[in-house]
KEKE-3310 file (N, C-alpha, C; in steps of 0.2 Angstrom, whole numbers, plus 5000, padded with zeros to 4 digits):
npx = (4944:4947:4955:4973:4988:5002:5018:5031:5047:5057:5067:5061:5068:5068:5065:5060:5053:5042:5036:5030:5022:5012:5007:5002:4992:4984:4978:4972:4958:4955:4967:4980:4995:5010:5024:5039:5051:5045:5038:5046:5052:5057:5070:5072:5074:5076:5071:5060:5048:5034:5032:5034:5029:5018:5009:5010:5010:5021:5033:5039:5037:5031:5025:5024:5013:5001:5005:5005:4992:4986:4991:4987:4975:4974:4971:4981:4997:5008:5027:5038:5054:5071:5086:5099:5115:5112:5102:5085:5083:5089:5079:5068:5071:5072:5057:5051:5059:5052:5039:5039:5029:5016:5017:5016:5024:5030:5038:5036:5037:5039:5039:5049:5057:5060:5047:5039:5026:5010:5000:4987:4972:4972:4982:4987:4990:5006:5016:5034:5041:5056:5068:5080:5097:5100:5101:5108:5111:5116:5111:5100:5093:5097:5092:5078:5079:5082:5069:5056:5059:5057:5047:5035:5031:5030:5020:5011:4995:5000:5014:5023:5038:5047:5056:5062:5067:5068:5053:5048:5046:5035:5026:5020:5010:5001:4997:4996:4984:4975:4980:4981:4972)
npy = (5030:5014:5003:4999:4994:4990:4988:4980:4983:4981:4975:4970:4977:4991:5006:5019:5014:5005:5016:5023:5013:5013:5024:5024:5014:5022:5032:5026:5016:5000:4991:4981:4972:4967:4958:4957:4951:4940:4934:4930:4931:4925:4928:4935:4928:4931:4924:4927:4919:4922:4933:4927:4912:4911:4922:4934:4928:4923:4909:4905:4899:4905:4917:4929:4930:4931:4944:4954:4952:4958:4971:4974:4977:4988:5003:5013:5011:5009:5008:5003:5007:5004:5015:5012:5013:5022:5017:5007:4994:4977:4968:4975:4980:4970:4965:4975:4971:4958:4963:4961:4952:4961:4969:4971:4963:4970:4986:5004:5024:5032:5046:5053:5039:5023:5012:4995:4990:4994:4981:4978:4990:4997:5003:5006:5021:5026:5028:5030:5026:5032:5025:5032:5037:5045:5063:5061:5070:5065:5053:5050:5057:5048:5038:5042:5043:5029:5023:5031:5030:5018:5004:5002:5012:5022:5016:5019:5030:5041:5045:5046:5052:5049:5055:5048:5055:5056:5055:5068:5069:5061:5068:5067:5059:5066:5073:5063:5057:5066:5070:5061:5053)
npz = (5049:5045:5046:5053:5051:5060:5053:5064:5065:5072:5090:5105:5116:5112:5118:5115:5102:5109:5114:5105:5099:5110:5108:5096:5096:5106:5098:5088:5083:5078:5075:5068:5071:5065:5069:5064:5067:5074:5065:5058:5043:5028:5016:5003:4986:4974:4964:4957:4953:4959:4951:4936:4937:4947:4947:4958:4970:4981:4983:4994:5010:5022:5033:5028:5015:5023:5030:5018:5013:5023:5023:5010:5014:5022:5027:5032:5034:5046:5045:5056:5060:5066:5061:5053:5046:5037:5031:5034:5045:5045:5045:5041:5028:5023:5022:5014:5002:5000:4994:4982:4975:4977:4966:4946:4934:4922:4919:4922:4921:4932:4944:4937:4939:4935:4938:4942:4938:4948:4956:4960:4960:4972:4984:5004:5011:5017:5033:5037:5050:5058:5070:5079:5090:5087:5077:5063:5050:5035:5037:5038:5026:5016:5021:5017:5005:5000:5005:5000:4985:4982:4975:4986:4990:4981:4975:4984:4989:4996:5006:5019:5028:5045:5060:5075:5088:5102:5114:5112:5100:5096:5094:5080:5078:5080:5069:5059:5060:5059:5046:5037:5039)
capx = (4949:4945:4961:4978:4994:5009:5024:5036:5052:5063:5066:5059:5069:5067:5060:5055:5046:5037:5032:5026:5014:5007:5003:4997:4986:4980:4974:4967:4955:4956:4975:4985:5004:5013:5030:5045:5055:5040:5036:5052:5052:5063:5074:5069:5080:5075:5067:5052:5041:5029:5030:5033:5027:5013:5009:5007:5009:5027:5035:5041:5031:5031:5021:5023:5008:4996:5005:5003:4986:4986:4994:4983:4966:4973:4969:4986:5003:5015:5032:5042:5060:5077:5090:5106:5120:5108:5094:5081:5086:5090:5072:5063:5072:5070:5050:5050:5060:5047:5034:5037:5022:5014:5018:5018:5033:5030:5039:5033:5041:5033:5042:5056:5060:5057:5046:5036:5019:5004:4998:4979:4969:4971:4986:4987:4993:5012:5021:5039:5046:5064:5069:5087:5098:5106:5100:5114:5107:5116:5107:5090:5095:5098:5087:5075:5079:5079:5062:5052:5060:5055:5042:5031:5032:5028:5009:5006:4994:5005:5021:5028:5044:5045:5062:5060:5076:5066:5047:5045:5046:5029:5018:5020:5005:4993:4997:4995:4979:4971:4981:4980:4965)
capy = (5026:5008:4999:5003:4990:4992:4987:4982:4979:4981:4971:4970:4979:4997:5010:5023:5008:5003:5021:5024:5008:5012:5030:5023:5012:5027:5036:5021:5010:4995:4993:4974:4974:4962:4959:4954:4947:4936:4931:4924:4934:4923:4932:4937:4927:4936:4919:4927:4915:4926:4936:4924:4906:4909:4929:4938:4923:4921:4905:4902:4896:4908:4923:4935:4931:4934:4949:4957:4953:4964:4977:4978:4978:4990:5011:5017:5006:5013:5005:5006:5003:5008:5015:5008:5014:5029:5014:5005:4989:4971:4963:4979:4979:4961:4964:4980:4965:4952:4964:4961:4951:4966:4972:4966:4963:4978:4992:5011:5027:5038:5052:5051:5034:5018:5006:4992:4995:4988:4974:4981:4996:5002:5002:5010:5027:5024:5030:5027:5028:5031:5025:5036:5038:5054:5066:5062:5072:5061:5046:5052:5059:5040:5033:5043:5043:5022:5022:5035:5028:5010:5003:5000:5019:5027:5013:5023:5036:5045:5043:5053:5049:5052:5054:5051:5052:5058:5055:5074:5070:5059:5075:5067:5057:5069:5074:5058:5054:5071:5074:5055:5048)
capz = (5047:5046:5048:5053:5050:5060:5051:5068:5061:5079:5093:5110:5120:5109:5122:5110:5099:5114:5116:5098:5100:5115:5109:5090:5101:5110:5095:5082:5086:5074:5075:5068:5073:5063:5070:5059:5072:5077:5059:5056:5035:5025:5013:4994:4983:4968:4958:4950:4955:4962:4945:4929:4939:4952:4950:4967:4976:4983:4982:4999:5014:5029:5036:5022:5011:5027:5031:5012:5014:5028:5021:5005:5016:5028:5025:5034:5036:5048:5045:5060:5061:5068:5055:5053:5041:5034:5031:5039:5048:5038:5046:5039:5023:5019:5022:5005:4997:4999:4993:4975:4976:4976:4957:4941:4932:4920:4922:4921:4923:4939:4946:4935:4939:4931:4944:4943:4939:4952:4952:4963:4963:4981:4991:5008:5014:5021:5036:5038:5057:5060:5076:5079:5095:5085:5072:5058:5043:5031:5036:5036:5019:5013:5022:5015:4997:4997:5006:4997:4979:4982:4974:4989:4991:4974:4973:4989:4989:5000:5008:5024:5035:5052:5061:5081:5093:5108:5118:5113:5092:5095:5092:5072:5079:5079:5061:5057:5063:5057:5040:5034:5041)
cpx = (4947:4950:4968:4983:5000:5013:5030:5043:5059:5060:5062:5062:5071:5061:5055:5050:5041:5033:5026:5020:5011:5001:4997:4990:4981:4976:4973:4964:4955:4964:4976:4993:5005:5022:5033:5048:5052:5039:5040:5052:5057:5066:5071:5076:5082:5074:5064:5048:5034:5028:5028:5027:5020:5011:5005:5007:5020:5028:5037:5035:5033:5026:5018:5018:5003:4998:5006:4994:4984:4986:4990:4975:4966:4972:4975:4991:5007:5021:5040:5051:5066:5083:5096:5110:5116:5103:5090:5085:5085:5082:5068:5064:5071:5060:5049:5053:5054:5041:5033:5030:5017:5012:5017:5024:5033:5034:5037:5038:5035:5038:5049:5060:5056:5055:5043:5027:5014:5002:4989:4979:4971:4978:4985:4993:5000:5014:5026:5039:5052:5064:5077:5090:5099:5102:5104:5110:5108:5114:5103:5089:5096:5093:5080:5073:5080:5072:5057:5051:5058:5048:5034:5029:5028:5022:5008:5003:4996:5010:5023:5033:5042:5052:5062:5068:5072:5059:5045:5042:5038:5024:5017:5013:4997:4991:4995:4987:4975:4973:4979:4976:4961)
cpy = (5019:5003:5001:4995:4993:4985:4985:4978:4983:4978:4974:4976:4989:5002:5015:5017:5005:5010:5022:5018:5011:5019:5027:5017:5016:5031:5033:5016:5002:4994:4983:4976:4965:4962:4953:4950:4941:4930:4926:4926:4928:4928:4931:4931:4929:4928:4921:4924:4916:4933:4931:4914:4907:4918:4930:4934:4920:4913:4901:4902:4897:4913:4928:4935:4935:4942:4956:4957:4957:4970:4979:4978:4983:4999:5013:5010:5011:5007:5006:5002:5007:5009:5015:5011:5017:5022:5010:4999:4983:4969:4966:4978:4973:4960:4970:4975:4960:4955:4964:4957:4956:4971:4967:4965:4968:4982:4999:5016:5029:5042:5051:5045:5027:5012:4999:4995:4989:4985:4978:4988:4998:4999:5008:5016:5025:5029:5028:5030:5026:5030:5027:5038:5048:5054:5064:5062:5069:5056:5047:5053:5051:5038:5034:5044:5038:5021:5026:5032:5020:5010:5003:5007:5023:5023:5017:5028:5043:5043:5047:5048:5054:5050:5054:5048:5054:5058:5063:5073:5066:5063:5072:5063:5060:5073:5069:5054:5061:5073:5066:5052:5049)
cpz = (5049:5049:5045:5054:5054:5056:5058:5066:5067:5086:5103:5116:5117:5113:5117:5104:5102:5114:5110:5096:5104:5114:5101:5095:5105:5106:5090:5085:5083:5070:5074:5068:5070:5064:5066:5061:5073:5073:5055:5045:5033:5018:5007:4991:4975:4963:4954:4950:4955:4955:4937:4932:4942:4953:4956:4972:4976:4985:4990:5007:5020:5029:5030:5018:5017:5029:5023:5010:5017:5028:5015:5007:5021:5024:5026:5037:5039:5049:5052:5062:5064:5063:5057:5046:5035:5029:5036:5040:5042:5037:5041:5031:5017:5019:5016:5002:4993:4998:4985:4974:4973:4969:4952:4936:4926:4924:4918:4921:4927:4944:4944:4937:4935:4938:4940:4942:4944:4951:4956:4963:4966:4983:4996:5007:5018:5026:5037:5045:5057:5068:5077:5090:5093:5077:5068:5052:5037:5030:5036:5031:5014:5013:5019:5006:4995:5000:5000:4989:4978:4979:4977:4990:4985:4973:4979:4986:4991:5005:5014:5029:5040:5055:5069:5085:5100:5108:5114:5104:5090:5093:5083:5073:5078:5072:5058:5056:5058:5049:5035:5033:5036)
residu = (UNK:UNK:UNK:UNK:UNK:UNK:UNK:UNK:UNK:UNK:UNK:UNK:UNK:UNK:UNK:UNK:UNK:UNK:UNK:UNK:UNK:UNK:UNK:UNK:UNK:UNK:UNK:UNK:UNK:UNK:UNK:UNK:UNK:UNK:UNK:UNK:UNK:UNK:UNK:UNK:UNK:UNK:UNK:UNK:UNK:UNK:UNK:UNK:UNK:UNK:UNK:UNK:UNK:UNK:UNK:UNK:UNK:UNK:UNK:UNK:UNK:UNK:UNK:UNK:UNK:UNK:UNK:UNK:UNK:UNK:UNK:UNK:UNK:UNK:UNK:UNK:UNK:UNK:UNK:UNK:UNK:UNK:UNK:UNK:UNK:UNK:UNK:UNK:UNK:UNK:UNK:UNK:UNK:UNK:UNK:UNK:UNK:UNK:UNK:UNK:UNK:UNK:UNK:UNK:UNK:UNK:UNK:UNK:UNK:UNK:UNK:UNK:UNK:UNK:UNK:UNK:UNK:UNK:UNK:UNK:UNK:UNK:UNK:UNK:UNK:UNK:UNK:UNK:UNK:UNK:UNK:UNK:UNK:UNK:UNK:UNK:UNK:UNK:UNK:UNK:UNK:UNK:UNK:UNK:UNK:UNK:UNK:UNK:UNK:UNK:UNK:UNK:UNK:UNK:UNK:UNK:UNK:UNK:UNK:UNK:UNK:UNK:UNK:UNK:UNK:UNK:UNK:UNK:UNK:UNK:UNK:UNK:UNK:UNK:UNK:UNK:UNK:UNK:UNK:UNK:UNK)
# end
């Protein structure tokens, strides 16, 4: 595996998000952690800029070019977030927004849906991580059916969520490492 992206899209004081770095740390060697928090994303306003005026280059002047660079040079993105209201959190949300860049303003049909068709050859391998105090199987059930159906999801070569409420749910890492690498 040549390069691995985390996605950190929760704050500082998230024990289990501490722990799931320290361990992706412990089993990738070539690891970039772009935190969202840090990055200051500004919101999408949905202009089109980045499709009809200036394609794949987004209009506004913060982080998120350099971290879509990142993202389309890296082999495995793990997106790591805490779910809220049976979805990922706003910070994380607001960074699948800002990835229209990413397409082109065509749309296709691809697993029974109508997307966006890619703008490059190669995207990476996706993880999602849920970070959960509590199982509630309707929110994973959400959460999983806007993640998966997003665009950023269907260019993957492969998609997998991961749902962690406990230090014990970390064993997804060695799946990860061995089925995805």
């Amino acid at each position: 595996m040549s390069k691995v992206l985390i996605i950190k899209g929760y704050g500082q004081d998230n024990h289990l998000g501490k722990l799931v770095l320290d361990k992706l740390n412990d089993f990738f060697n070539d690891i970039n952690i772009s935190d969202l928090d840090e990055n200051e994303i500004k919101s999408c306003t949905g202009c089109d800029y980045c499709q009809k005026i200036n394609p794949g280059i987004c209009c506004m002047n913060d982080k998120m070019g350099a971290v879509l660079s990142e993202y389309l040079e890296s082999e495995l993105v793990f997106i790591i977030s805490p779910i809220s209201f049976g979805c990922i959190n706003t910070i994380t949300k607001n960074f699948i927004d800002r990835t229209e860049p990413l397409f082109l303003p065509y749309q296709v049909k691809k697993k029974k849906r109508i997307v966006m068709m890619p703008r490059y050859d190669k995207y990476p391998k996706l993880i999602f991580v849920v970070l959960t105090d509590k199982k509630n199987e309707s929110e994973i059930t959400s959460f999983q059916e806007i993640v998966i159906n997003s665009n950023l999801s269907l260019t993957s070569p492969e998609v997998k969520t991961v749902i962690l409420s406990c230090e014990d749910d970390l064993v997804f890492l060695i799946d990860a490492k061995e089925g995805m690498v």
